[in-house]
C-alpha positions in Angstrom: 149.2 127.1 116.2 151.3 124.1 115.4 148.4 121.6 116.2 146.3 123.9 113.7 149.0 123.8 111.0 149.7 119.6 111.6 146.0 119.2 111.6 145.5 121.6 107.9 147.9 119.0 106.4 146.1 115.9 107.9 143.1 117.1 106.4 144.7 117.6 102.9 146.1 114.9 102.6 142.9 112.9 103.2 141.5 115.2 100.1 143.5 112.4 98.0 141.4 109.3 99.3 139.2 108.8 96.2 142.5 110.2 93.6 144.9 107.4 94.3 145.2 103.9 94.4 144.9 101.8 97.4 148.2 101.1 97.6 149.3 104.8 97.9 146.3 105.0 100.2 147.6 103.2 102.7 151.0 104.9 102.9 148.6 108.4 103.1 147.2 106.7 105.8 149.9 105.9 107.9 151.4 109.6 107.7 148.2 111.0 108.5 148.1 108.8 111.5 151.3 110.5 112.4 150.5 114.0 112.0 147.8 113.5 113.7 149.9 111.8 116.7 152.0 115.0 116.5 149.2 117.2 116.6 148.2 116.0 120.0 151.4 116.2 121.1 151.8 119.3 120.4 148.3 120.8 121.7 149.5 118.7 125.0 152.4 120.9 125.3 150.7 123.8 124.5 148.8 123.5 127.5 151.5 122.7 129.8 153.9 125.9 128.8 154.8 128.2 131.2 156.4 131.3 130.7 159.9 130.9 133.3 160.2 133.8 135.5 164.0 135.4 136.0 165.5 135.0 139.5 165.5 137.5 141.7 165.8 139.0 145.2 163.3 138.7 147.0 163.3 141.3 149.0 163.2 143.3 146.2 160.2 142.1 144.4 158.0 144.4 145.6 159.6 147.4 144.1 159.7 145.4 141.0 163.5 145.6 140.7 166.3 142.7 141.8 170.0 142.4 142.9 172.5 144.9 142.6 170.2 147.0 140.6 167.7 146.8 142.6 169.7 147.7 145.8 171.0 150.7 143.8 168.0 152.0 143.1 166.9 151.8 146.2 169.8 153.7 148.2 169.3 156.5 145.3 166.1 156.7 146.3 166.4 157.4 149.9 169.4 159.8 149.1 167.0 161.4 147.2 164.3 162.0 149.8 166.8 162.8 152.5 168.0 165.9 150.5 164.5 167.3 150.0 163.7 166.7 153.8 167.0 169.0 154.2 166.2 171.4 151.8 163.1 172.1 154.0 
């Protein structure tokens, strides 16, 4: 999105070629050069995000839950099952 938005104003900007003076052109030039530079950069990091993943404990992964919670849940759980294996 922000190499599509750098790249909108690199093209407007070079809408002005024949309206200005050579002079003024040349500065034009030189911050279209840049936005362009930036686009790149940006599109680069575009690709290279990752989303970061929180920490957890492993051994809980599975269950989709981590640490204390996750441990918690876990003992409820089986609490849970052992009362209606008694109540049969």
């Amino acid at each position: 999105m922000l190499y599509e938005k750098l790249m909108s104003v690199h093209n407007a900007l070079g809408a002005l070629s024949h309206r200005v003076d050579k002079e003024t052109w040349a500065v034009i030039k030189i911050a279209r050069n840049e936005l362009m530079d930036a686009a790149d950069i940006a599109q680069e990091m575009t690709e290279h995000l990752t989303c970061p993943r929180k920490p957890s404990d492993k051994s809980n992964d599975k269950q989709g839950m981590s640490g204390a919670r996750g441990k918690a849940a876990k003992e409820e759980n089986n609490e849970q099952v052992k009362k209606r294996h008694d109540k049969k």
